[in-house]
C-alpha positions in Angstrom: -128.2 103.0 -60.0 -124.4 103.2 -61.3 -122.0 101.3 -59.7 -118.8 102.8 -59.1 -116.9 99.2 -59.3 -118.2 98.3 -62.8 -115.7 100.0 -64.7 -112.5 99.0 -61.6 -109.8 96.9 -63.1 -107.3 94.9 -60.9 -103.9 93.4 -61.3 -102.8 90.1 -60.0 -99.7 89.9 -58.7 -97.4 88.3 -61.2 -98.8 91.4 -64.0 -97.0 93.6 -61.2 -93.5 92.0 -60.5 -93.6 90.0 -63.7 -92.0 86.8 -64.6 -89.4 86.3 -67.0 -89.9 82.6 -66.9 -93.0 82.8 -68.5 -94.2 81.8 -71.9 -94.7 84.5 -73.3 -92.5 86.1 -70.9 -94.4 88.8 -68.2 -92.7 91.9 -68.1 -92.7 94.1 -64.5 -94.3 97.0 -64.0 -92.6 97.6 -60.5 -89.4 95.5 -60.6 -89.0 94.0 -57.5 -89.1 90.0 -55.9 -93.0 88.6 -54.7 -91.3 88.8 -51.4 -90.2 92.2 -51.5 -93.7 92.9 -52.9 -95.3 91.6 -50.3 -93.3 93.1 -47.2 -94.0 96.8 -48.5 -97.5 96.0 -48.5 -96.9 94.8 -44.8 -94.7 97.8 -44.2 -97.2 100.4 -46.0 -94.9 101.1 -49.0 -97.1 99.1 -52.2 -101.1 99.5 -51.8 -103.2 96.7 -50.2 -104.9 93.8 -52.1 -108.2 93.4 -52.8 -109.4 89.9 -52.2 -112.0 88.8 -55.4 -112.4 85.3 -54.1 -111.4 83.0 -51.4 -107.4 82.3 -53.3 -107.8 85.1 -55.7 -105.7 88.5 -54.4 -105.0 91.6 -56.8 -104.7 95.3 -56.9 -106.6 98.3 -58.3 -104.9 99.0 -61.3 -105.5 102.8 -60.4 -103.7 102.4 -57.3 -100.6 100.8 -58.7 -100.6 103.4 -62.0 -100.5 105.9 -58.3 -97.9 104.0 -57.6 -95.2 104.0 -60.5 -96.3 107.5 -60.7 -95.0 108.5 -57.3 -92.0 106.1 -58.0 -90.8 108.9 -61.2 
């Protein structure tokens, strides 16, 4: 039987806005603030999370790669 979420990666959030303060430092992929991140998935603007465990959120890396697309 083939599952068609075997081969799905995700994101977490801070490999999507980055952090500069990190060691070694995370670049952005979509350069905006957590909370500005977090309000256009509210508002419909950034894709919805996928929740992987009970304090564990990210994103279909497909969906964001839609994403930056769309943003050219």
């Amino acid at each position: 039987m083939h599952n068609l979420f075997a081969h799905t990666a995700f994101l977490r959030l801070v490999q999507i806005v980055g952090d500069p303060k990190a060691e070694p430092p995370i670049p952005a992929l979509i350069p905006v603030s957590k909370s500005t991140w977090w309000q256009g998935v509210k508002d419909g603007r950034f894709p919805r999370p996928v929740k992987l465990g009970p304090r564990t959120t990210a994103w279909k890396t497909e969906d964001i790669l839609a994403l930056i697309k769309s943003m050219e």
